[in-house]
C-alpha positions as CSV (number, residue, x, y, z in Angstrom):
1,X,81.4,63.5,179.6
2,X,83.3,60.1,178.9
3,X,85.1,58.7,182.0
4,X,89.1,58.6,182.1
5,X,90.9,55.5,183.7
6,X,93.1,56.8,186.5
7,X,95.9,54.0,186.8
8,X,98.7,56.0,188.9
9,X,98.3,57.7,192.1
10,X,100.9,59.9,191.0
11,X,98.7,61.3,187.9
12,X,98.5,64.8,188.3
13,X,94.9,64.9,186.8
14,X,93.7,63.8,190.6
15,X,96.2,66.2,192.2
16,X,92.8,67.4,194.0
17,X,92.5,64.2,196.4
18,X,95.9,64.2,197.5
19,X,96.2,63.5,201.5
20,X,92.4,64.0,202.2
21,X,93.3,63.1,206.1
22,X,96.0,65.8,206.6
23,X,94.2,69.0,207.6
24,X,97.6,71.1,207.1
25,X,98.3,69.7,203.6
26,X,93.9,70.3,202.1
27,X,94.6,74.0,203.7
28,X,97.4,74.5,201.9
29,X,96.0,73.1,198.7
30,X,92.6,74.2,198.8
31,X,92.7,77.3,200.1
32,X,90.0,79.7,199.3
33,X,90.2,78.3,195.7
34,X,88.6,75.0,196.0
35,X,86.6,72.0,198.1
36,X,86.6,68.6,198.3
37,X,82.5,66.7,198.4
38,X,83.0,63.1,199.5
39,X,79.8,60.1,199.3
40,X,77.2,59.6,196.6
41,X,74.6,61.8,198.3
42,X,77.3,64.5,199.0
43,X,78.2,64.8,194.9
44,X,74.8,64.4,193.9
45,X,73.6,67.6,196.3
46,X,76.8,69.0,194.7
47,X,75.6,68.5,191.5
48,X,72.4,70.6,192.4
49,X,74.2,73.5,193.9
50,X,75.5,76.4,192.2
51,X,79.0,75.5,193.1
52,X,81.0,74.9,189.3
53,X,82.8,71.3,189.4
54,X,86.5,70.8,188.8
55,X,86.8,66.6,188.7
56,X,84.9,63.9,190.0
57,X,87.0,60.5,191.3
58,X,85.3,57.4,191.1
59,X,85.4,53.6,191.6
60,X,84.2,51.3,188.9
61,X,81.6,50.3,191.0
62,X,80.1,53.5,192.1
63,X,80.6,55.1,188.6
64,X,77.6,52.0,187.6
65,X,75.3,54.0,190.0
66,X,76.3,57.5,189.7
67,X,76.4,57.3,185.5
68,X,73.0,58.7,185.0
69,X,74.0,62.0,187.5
70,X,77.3,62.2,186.1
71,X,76.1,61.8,182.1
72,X,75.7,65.6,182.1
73,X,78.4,67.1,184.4
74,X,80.8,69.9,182.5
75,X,83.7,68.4,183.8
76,X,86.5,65.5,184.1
77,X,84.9,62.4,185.3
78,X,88.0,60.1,186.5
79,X,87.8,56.2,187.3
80,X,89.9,54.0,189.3
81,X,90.5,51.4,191.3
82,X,90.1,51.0,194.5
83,X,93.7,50.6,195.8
84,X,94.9,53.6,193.5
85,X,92.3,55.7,195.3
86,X,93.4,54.5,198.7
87,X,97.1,55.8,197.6
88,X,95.3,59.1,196.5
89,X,93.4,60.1,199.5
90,X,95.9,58.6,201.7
91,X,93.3,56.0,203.4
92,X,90.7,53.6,202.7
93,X,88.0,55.9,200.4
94,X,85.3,53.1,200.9
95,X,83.2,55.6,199.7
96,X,84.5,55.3,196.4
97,X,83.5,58.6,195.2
98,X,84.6,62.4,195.5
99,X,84.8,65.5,193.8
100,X,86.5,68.8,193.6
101,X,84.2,72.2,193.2
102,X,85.1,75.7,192.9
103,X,84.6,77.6,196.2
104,X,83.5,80.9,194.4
105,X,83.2,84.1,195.5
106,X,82.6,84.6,199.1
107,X,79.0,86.0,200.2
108,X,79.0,89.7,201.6
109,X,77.4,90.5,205.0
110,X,75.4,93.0,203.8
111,X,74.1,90.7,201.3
112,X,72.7,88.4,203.6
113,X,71.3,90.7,205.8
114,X,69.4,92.2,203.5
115,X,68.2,89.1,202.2
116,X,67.5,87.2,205.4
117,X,64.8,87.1,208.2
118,X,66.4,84.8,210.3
119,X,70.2,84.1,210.5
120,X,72.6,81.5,212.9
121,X,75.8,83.1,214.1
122,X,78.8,80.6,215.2
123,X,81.3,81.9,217.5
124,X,84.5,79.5,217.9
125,X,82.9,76.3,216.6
126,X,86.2,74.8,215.6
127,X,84.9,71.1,215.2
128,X,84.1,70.1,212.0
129,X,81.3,67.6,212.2
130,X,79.3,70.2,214.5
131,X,79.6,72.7,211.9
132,X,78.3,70.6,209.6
133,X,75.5,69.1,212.2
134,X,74.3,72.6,212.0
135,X,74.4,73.6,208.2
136,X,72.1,70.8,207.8
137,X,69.5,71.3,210.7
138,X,69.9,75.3,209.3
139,X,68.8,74.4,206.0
140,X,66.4,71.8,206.8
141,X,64.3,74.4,209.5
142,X,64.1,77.5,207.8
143,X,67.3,79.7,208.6
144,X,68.5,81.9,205.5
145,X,72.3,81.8,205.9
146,X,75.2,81.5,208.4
147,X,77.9,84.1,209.9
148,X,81.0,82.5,211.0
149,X,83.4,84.6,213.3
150,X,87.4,84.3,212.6
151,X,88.3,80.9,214.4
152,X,85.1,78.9,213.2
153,X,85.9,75.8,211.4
154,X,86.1,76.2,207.6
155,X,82.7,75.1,206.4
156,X,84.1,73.7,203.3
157,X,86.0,71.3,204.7
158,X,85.5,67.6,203.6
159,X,84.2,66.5,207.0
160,X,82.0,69.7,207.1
161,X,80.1,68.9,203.8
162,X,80.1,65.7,204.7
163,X,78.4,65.6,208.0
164,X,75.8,68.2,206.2
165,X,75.1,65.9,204.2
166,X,75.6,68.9,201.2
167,X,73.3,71.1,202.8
168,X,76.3,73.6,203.7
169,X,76.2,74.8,199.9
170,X,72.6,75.9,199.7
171,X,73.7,77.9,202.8
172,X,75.0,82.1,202.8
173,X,77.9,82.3,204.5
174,X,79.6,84.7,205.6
175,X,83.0,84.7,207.1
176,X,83.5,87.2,209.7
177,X,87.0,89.6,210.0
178,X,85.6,91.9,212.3
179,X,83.7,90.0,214.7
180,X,82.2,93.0,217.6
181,X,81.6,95.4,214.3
182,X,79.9,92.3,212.4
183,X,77.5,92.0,215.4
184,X,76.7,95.7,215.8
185,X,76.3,95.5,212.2
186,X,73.8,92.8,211.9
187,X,71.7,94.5,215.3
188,X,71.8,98.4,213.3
189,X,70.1,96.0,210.6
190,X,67.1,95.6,212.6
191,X,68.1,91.5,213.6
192,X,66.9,90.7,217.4
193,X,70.6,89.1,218.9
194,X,69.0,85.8,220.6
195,X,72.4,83.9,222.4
196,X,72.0,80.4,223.3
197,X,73.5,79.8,226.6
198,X,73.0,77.3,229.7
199,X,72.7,80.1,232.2
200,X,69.7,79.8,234.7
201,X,69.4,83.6,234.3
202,X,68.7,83.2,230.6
203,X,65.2,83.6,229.4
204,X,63.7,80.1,228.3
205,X,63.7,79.6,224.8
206,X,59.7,78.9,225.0
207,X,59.3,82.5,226.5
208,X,61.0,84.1,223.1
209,X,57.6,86.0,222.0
210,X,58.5,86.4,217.8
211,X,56.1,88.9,216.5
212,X,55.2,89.1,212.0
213,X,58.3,91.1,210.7
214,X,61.0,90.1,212.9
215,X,64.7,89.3,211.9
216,X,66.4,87.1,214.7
217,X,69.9,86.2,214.5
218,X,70.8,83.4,217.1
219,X,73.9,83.0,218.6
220,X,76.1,79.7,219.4
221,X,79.3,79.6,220.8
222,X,81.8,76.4,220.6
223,X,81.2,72.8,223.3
224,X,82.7,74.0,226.1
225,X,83.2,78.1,226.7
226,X,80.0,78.7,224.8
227,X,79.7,82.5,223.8
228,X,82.3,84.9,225.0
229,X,81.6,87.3,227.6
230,X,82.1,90.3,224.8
231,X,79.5,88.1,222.6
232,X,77.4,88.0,225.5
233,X,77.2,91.7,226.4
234,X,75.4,91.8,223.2
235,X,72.8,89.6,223.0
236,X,69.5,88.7,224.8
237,X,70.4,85.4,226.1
238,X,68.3,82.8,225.5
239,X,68.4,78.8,227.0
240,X,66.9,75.6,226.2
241,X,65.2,74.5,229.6
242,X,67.2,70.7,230.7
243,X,67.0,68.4,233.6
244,X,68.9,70.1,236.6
245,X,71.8,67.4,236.6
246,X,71.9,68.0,233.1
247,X,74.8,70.6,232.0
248,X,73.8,71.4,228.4
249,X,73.6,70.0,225.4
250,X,75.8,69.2,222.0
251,X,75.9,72.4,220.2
252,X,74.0,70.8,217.0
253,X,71.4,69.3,219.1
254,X,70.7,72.6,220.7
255,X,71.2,75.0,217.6
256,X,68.4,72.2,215.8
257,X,66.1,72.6,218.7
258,X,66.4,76.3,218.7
259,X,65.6,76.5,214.5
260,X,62.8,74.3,214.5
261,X,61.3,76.3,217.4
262,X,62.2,80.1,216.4
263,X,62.6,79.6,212.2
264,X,59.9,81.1,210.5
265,X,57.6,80.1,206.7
266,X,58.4,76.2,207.2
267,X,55.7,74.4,205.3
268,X,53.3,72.6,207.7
């Protein structure tokens, strides 16, 4: 499709990119209706997905690099400067290119269960750039989707896909309501409930025996409080063995250690 010339900030064709830094306004906006991919990498893996694109906005000079990947997209392609896009976003985009995609419909638990060997499950992991740490280390090492409890971080966010590099949309997710059934639900489905924690009492993660036909779902909680007590109960807890005057690790360090050593079919 042709490109447009954007010349006004206050164009409503790039309504999408208004106020990209103000979490409160993108909720509002986006809701469950839309997402915003931000970087040349990110739109290209957005082009791959199955997620249908709204607009793309981009600089002059990153239009000369994306044309071939953008010759063929089914929507509004939008060029302009770099000080109107600055007034868009509401900062410096020195990235000079995002786009807007359709968020789709939501995947179904039951769908990924019975779909998926291995599974992560995030409990409280309210910071972006973690979330999205872990989509891509999930998709990189073999795990088949994601379950997200109520106060997780939306994993569409702009940071999110981001930091994932686009990875987060070749993920499943699911986005929990009902957190304790959601867990009972994904154990009656045969999954082994592995929870990361720091706890000395924990069995060490190179102890976890994984025999041919078994489902693991692995647990990790937010930096901080880790998995809740409740979430706890549940699970057979697991831990990465550390240095004694070592507290724990970054949640997306541990959660990419844990994949690449309890994923299963990775290609050698």
């Amino acid at each position: 499709m042709e490109p447009v010339a954007i010349t006004e900030a206050t164009d409503p064709r790039v309504a999408d990119y208004i106020g990209l830094r103000d979490p409160r306004h993108r909720q509002q906006l986006e809701g469950d209706e839309f997402f915003i991919a931000e970087g040349i990498n990110v739109i290209e893996r957005l082009i791959a997905s199955q997620y249908a694109l709204r607009s793309v906005l981009i600089s002059p000079r990153r239009y000369d690099r994306m044309e071939p990947m953008l010759r063929e997209v089914d929507c509004p392609v939008y060029i302009a400067d770099r000080d109107v896009m600055t007034q868009v976003a509401g900062f410096d985009l020195h990235r000079g290119a995002v786009a807007s995609a359709d968020r789709g419909r939501p995947t179904e638990l039951s769908d990924l269960l019975a779909a998926s060997r291995t599974i992560a499950v995030l409990e409280g992991l309210n910071d972006p750039e973690n979330l999205g740490a872990i989509a891509r280390s999930a998709r990189a090492l073999g795990i088949d989707g994601l379950v997200l409890d109520p106060t997780c971080a939306d994993p569409f966010y702009r940071r999110t896909v981001r930091v994932s590099m686009g990875e987060v949309l070749f993920l499943p997710i699911v986005r929990s309501s009902d957190w304790i059934t959601d867990l009972d639900a994904i154990a009656a489905h045969g999954f082994r409930l592995l929870g990361l924690t720091p706890a000395h009492t924990a069995t060490s993660i190179g102890d976890v025996s994984r025999v041919e036909g078994d489902r693991l779902a692995l647990l990790l909680g937010a930096e901080g409080p880790g998995l809740s007590s409740h979430t706890l109960a549940r699970v057979e807890p697991i831990r990465i063995p550390l240095r004694g005057d070592v507290d724990s690790l970054n949640v997306g360090h541990a959660a990419a250690i844990a994949f690449a050593l309890l994923a299963v079919d990775l290609p050698d």
